[in-house]
N, C-alpha and C positions, 0 to 999 in steps of 0.2 A: 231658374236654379243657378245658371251661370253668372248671372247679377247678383244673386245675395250670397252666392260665394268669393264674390273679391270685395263686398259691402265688408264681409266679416274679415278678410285679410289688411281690410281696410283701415280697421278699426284696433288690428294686431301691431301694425303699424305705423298709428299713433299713438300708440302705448309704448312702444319704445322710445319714439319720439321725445317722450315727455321722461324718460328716464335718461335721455341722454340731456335734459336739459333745457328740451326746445328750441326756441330761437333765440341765439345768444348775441346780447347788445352788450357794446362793450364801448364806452369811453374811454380812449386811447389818447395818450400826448404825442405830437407830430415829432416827426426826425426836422431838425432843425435845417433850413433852407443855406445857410452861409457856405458853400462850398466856394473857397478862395482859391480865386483864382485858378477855376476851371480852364479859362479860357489862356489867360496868362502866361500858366506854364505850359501849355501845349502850341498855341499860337502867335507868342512875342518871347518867352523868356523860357528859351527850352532846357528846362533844368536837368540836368544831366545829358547834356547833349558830347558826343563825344567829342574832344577834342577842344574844348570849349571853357572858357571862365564864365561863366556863367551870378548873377544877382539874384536876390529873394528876398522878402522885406522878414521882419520880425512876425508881423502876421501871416505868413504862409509858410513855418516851421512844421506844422502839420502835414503840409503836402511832401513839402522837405522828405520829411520823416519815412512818408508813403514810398517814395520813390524811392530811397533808400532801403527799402528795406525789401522791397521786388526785387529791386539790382542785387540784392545779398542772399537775396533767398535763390537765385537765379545759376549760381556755382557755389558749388560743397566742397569738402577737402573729404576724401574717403575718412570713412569712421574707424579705419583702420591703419590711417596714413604713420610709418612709423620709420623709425633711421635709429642703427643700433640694436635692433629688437627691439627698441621703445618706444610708445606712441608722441607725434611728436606732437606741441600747444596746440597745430591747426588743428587734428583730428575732430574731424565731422563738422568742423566749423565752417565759416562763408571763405571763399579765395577773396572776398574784397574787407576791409576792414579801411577804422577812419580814424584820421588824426582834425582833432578839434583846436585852432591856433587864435589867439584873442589878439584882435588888430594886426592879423598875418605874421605874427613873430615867432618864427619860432624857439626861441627859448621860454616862450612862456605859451607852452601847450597847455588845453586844457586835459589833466589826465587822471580825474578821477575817476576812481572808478574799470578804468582801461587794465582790458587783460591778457594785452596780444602784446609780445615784442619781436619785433623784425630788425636785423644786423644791417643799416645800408650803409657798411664803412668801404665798401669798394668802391661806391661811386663818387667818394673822394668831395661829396658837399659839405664835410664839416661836422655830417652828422653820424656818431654810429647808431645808437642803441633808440629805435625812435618807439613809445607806446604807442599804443593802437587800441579802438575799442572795436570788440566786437559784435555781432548781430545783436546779442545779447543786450549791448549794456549802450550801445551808442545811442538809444532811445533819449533812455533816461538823462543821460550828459546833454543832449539838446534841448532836453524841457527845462531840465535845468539852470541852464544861461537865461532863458527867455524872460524870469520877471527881475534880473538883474541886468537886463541889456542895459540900460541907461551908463550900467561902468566901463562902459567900453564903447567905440568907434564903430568898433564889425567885429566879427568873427569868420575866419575863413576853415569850412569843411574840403577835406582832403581825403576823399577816396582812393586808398590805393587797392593795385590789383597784388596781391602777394602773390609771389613768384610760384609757380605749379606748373605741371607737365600729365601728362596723360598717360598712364601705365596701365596694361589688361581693360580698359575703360573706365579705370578709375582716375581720379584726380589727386596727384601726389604733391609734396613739397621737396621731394626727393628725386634726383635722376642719377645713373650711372656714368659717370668721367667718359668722353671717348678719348682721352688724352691727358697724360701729366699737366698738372694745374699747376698753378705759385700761388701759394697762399702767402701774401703781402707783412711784412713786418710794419705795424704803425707806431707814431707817434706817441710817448710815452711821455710822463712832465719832465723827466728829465732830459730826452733826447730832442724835445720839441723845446728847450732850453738851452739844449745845444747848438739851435740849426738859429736861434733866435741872435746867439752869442756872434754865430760865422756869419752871420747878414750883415750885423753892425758892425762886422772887421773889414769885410769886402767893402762895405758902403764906406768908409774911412782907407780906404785905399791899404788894407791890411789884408792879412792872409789866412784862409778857412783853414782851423785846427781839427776839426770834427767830420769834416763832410769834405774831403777831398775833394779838388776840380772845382769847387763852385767858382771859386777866384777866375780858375781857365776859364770856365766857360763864359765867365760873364767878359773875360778879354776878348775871347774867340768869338762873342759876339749872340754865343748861343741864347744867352739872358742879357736882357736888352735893362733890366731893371728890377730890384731887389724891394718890398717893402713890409715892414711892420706895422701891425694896426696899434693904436694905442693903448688899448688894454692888454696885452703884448700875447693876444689869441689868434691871430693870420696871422701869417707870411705871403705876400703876393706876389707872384714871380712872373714878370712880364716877358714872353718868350722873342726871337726876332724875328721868329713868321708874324703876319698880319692876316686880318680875318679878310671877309669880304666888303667892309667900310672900310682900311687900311688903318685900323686900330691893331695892338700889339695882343696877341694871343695872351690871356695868359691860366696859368695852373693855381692853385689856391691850396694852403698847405696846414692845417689846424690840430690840435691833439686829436691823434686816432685818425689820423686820415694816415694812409699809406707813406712810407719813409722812401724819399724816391735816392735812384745812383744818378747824381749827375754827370756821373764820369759815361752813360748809357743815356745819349738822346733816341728819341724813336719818332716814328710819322705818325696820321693819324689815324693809320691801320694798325698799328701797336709793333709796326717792320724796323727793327732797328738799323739806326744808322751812321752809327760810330766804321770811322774807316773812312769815310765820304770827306770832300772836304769842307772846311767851313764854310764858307758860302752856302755850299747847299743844302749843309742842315742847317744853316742858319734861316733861309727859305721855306723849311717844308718842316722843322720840329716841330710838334703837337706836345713833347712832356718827355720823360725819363722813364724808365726803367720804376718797376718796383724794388724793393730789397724783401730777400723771400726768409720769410718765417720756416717754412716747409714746401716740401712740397707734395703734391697727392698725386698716387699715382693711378697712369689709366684704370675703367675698371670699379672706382671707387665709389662707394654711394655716400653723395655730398647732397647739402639742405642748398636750395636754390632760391629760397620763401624771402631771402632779405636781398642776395644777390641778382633775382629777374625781377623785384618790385618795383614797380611802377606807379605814376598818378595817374588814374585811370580816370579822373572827372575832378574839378576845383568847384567850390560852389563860396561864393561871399553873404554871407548875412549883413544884412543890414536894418538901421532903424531910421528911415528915410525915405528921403523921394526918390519913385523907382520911374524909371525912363526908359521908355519901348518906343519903336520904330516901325509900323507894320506897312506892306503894298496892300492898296487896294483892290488888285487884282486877287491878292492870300485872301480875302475877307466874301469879294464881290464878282461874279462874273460877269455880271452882264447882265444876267437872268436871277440867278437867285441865289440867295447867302453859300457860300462853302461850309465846310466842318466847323471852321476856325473861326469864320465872321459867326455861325450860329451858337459856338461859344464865346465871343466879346459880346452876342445882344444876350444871353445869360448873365453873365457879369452887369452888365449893365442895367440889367433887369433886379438883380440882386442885390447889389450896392444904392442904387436910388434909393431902393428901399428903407435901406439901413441910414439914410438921410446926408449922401455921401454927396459930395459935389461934383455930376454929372455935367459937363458943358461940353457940348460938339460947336461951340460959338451959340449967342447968342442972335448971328446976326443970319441973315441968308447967303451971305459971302461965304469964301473961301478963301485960308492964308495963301496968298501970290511967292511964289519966289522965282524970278526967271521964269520956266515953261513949267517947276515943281506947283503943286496945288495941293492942298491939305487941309486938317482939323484936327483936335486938340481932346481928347475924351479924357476927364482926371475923374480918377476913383479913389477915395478914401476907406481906405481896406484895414483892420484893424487896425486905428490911429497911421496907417503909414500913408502917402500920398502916391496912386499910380497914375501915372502921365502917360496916355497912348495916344502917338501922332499917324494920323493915316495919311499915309504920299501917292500921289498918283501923278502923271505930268496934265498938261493940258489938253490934250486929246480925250483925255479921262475924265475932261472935267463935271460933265451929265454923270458919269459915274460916281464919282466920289459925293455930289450934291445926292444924289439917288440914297446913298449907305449913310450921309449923315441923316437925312430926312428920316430914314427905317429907325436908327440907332435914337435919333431924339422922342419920336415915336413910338420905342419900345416894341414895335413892331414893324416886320418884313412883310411887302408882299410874295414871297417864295422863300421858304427855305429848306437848307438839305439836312435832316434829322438823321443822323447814321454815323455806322463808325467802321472798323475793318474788316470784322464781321459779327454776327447774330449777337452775341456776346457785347460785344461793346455798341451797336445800333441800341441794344436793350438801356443800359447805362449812361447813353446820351438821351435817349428817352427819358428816363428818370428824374435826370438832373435839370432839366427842361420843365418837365410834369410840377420837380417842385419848385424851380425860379417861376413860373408862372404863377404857382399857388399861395407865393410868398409876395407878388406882385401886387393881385388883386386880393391879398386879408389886408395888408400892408396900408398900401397907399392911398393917403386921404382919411387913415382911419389912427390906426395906432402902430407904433416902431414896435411893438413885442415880436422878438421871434418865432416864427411858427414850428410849431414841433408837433411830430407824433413818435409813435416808436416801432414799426412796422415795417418791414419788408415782406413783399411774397415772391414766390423762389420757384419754378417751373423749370422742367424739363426742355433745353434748346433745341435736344433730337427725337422728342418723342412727345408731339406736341396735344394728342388725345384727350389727357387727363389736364391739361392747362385749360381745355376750351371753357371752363367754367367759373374759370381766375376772377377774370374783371369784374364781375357785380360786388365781389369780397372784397378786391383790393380797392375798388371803391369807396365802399361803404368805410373803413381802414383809414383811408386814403393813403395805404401803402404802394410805394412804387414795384414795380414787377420787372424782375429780372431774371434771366436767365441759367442754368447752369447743366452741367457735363451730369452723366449718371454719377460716375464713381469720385468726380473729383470736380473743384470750381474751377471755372476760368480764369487766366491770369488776371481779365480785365473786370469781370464780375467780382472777386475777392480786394482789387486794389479798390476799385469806390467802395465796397462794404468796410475797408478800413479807412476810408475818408468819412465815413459817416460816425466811425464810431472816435477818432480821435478828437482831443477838447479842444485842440489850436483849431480846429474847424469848425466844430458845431457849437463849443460850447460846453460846459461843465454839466452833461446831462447825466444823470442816474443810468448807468447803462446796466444795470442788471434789468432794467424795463427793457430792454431794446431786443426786440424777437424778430426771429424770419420765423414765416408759417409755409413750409415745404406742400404743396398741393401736388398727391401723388403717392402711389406706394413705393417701399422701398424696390420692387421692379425699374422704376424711371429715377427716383433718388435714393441710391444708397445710403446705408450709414457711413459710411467713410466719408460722403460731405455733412452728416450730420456733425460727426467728430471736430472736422475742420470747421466749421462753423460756430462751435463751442469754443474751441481753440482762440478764435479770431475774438472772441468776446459777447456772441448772444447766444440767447436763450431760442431753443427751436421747439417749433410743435410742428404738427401735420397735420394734413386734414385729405384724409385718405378714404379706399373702399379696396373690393374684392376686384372691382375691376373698371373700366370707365362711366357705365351706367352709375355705378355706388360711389363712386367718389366726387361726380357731380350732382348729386342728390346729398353727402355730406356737406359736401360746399353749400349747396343751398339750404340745411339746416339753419348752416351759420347768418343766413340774410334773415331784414327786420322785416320780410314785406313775406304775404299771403293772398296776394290779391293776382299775380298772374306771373308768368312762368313760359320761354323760352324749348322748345324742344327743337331739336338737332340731331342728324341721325349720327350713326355709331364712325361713320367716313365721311363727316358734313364740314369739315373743317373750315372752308369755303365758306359754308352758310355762316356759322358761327363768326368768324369774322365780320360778317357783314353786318352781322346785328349786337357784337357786343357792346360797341358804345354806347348806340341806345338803352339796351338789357344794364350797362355800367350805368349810367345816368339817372336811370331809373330805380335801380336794384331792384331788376329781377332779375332770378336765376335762370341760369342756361343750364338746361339738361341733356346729356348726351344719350342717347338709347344704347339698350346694349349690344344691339346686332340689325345691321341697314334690312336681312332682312324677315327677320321675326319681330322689329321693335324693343319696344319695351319692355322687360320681364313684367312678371305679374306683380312683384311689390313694386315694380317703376309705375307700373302703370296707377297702381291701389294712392301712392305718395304722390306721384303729378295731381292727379285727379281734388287733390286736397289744394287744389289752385281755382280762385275763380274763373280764370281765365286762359289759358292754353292758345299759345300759335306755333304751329312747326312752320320751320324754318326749313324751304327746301322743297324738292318733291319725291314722289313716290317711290321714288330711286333710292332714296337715302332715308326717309321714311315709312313704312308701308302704310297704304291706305286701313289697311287692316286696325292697326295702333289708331289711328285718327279717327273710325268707329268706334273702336273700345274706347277710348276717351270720351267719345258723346255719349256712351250708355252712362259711364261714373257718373259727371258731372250734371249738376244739377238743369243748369241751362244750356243745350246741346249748339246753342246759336254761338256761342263764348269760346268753340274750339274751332281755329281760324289756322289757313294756310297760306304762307304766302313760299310763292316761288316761282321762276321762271324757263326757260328752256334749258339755259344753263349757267356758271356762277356768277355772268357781268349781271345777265336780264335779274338774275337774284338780287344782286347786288342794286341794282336799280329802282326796283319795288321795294327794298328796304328804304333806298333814299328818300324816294317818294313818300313813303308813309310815317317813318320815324323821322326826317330830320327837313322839316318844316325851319322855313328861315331861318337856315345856320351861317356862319359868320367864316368860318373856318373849315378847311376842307382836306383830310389827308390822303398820300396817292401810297400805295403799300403793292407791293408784289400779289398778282391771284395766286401761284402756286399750279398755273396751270403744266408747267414742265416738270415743276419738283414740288410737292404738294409741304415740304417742311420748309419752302421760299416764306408761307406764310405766318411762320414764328413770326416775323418784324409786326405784323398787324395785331399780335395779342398785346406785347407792353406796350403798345401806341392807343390798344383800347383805351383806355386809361386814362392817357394825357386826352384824347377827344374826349372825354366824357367830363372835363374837369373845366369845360370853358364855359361864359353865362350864356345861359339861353337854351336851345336844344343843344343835343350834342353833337360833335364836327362827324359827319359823316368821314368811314374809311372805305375809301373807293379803292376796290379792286382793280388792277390794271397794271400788264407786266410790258409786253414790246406794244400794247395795242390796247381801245377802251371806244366800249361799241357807242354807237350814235345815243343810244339809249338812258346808258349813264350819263352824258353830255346833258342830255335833257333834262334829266330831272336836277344834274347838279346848277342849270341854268333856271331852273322854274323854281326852287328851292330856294337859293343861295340869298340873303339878304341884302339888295343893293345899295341899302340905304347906308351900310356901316363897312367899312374899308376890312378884309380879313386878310390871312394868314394859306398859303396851298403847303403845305408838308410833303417834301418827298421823304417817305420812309424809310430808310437802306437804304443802298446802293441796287442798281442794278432795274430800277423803274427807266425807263425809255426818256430821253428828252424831249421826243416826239409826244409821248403821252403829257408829258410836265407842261408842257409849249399852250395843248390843245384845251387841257383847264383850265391853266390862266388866261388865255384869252378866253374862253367862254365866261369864266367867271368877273372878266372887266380888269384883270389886274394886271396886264401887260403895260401900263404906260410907267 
């Protein structure tokens, strides 16, 4: 009786089935692989680096753009920010805004469009009134230049920080006086007419009618020399201090720059020093006195937004050849790729592609210079040419031949896949997943871009409801990334707008371009739904009442019926070990809904609609109980198979053994034995192992330690015939552990 009562549950449960659809195939177009100059701007040409001028060619406006727009999203001006009672231009806008100058001139800003103005006439460069665009509108102004670049030389971007201060914890443009101010009387046409006139009297050995003292001073020595520019817009006033070269100080004096007293030298503490004698301010003058329009007294709430502005980052555009310098030690340690060298072999993975012209030499030498030793990698990145020279001295020299052999190769023996954390490990996954996928359609076959329009989106702290991801994103061949319940991370939202801007990927339909959120709104809220609308896709879900149901939704959505994954309700462990095979293959991974009741009765009625059933794990995490009831459903009771070990390596190792038969490539990922959510890194790496030819790269668990066990099979396994790849996953794998598989796997020399 208890058999033909889950026959008939069984049968209630393919009728929904078929009302939700069934198994939904779907032909999808790829997210385009051209991510420029991943490796680039983060490891030769750090764009927005502080303190820095920084280059970027015409074809990486789009990452431009990315950065930019983190940096502005990153400080707000309160949405209440106001002076007067009235709110003032910032309110609720970015503290950073940008000035766009074509061939760095500034009289010839670009400013369409621009909706910010900021006063910098105190600082006395010439300029008062400068435009500014903001978060808003500085997009557009950059796309805009880009298919007119050819009229111009460069363009140079100018991020300033507008001047703010911090009030009740907000961000104002406003602060309170501790002290009477001078507010500067400037140059007018008429009076900068006037000061034009008394130049050319003193320079004629004549007398200032206008500006008292200039005549004295220039006796006394205080100005050592008076000059007019020929479009009669400077006056340059050369002082008789000297700098630190023993060139003559000097002050620069334009319409609307401050009206100075000559008759009032000062140092360059602003300490006046009229009274002193000549000599000595002739010695230590830094400029004059202002002449004051008003003045404000303590107390007073004055706008600070033009007068503490700053250039907080310079960035040069250009349509040319771009020139980097990297160490080989940034790239190479010794043992295996860095962050930085694993994004230059993306790059160069990516650009071959694209039919770019790749040379590390053609020769087995290396460029000699003195004890320097080098090679030359050029990339042709939308029409621009990149030039990266790698240096190392002579002692290095095994090293640097080691990095260019990997680099020509297309392939490392070791690299380090990670980034600073869970978050960005996910997103250098991704980007990897697709420069490899864009390597091998690519090469030797046809230049089309590969595209699909996919992403899937998992929970980075709540990893339960992801265990079932990778057969989907598979199937998809969406990359899998990570995200916050309530909100995305900095670093998962910047590449989801590298993917979707056109200087990167290309003029793709983006109303195609979806993320499928796996999980209920428990683990992903709508508030990252929101934002992810926001950012420009389309989202669906693929969700249940609880882990059991939402990995049985997930496997709705796979094209196969032939066998089927099970994992107990806390098998996280297991499931890792076995998704890249389960990805490979597309079969689903099923999570039961309790380690220790199993299955519910519809899991079990739904599993059972699988030819084939293996739990993953032991009786710990599966009950023996569930593994009966599965041989009564099924029709051939031999077909329900367990594989598992003492505990999660020996598991891990009977997965190797049985699923990944002469694999080529091998990744090392956190067990999770200390903190059981270490093993996030090993879900979006499922993925990239399931995506190489042949079987799939086994993911070896192994965090400070990796038993004799794993060793073996990954040694009876591993195809010796064909040179591979060892992945460290994250951060925080052992290098004892890293050491112990490339030497067992042959790939230390």
């Amino acid at each position: 009786m208890r058999k033909s009562k889950r026959i008939e549950k069984k049968r209630d449960v393919s009728q929904k089935k078929e009302k939700n659809g069934g198994k939904e195939i779907m032909n999808k177009k790829r997210l385009s692989v051209v991510m420029a100059g991943a490796m680039l701007a983060s490891s030769v040409s750090p764009v927005l680096a502080a303190d820095s001028t920084n280059e970027v060619s015409q074809g990486r406006l789009g990452l431009l753009i990315d950065r930019l727009e983190t940096l502005m999203d990153s400080k707000k001006f309160d949405a209440n920010d106001r002076k007067d009672n009235q709110p003032t231009q910032f309110a609720g806008k970015s503290a950073y805004a940008i000035q766009i100058l074509k061939n760095g001139d500034a009289k010839t800003p670009i400013t369409n469009n621009a909706d910010l103005t900021i006063d910098l006439s105190a600082k006395q460069d010439g300029t008062k009134n400068i435009q500014l665009y903001s978060s808003e509108t500085f997009a557009a102004a950059l796309k805009s230049i880009a298919s007119n670049f050819n009229n111009a030389e460069f363009y140079t971007v100018k991020v300033y920080e507008i001047g703010n201060t911090t009030e009740n914890g907000k961000i104002v443009s406003t602060k309170v006086t501790e002290k009477a101010e001078v507010v500067p009387e400037v140059y007018t046409s008429t009076t900068f007419a006037n000061l034009i006139s008394d130049v050319n009297a003193v320079n004629n050995k004549g007398t200032a009618t206008h500006y008292q003292w200039l005549d004295e001073v220039v006796k006394d020595g205080w100005i050592t020399k008076l000059e007019v520019s020929e479009d009669n817009k400077k006056v340059t006033v050369s002082l008789g201090s000297k700098d630190a070269n023993g060139e003559f100080n000097k002050v620069e004096c334009t319409l609307d720059s401050p009206v100075l007293m000559f008759a009032n030298p000062v140092d360059k503490d602003g300490k006046a020093l009229k009274g002193q004698s000549n000599e000595y301010i002739q010695a230590n003058i830094a400029g004059f006195e202002y002449k004051a329009s008003k003045t404000i007294p303590a107390g007073t709430k004055v706008s600070i937004a033009g007068k503490e502005a700053k250039v907080a980052h310079e960035v040069k555009i250009v349509n040319g050849d771009m020139n980097y310098t990297v160490k080989v030690d940034d790239l190479y340690d010794g043992f295996m790729l860095t962050e930085k060298g694993h994004e230059l072999m993306n790059a160069v993975k990516e650009y071959k592609a694209e039919s770019s012209s790749y040379n590390p030499d053609d020769k087995d030498g290396l460029i000699s210079n003195g004890t320097e030793r080098s090679f030359t990698i050029t990339l042709n990145i939308n029409g621009s040419k990149h030039v990266i020279k790698v240096v190392g001295d002579s002692l290095h020299e095994g090293r640097i031949k080691t990095l260019k052999t990997w680099l020509r190769a297309k392939k490392a023996n070791v690299e380090l896949l990670a980034g600073e954390n869970r978050y960005a490990t996910a997103v250098e996954i991704a980007k990897t997943y697709i420069a490899n996928q864009y390597k091998s359609n690519v090469d030797g076959a046809t230049n089309e871009k590969l595209k699909n329009n996919e992403l899937v989106l998992i929970n980075g702290e709540a990893l339960v409801d992801g265990l079932a991801a990778a057969p989907y994103a598979k199937q998809q061949e969406a990359p899998i990334l990570l995200t916050e319940k309530d909100s995305l991370p900095a670093e998962t939202k910047a590449y989801m707008k590298e993917l979707l801007n056109d200087y990167t990927i290309g003029n793709l339909n983006k109303k195609d371009l979806t993320v499928t959120i796996i999980g209920g709104d428990a683990v992903v809220s709508s508030s990252v739904v929101r934002e992810l609308k926001e950012i420009g896709f389309k989202v669906k879900r693929i969700s249940g009442g609880d882990r059991e149901e939402t990995s049985l939704a997930v496997a709705h959505k796979l094209k196969t019926s032939t066998k089927a994954f099970l994992v107990g309700a806390n098998g996280e462990a297991d499931a890792m070990s076995i998704a890249a095979a389960a990805a490979k293959n597309g079969n689903p991974i099923i999570v039961s809904a309790s380690e220790k009741t199993g299955l519910s009765t519809d899991g079990l009625n739904e599993v059972s609609e699988y030819t084939n059933v293996e739990i993953v794990g032991g009786d710990g995490v599966v009950p023996t109980s569930t593994e009966t009831e599965l041989k009564e459903l099924i029709a051939d009771a031999t077909k329900v198979t367990r594989i598992n070990g003492k505990d999660r390596q020996e598991t891990n190792a009977l997965v190797i053994k049985k699923y990944h038969p002469t694999f080529t490539d091998a990744l090392i990922a956190k067990d999770g034995s200390a903190n059981k959510s270490q093993l996030v890194d090993a879900l979006p790496a499922s993925l990239f192992a399931s995506s190489v030819n042949g079987p799939a790269a086994p993911i070896v668990l192994a965090t400070d330690s990796i038993s004799e066990e794993q060793l073996n099979q990954l040694a009876l396994n591993s195809n010796k015939s064909t040179t591979g790849t060892v992945y460290q996953i994250g951060n925080g794998v052992a290098r004892s552990v890293m050491e112990k598989v490339v030497t067992r796997l042959g790939l230390n020399n």
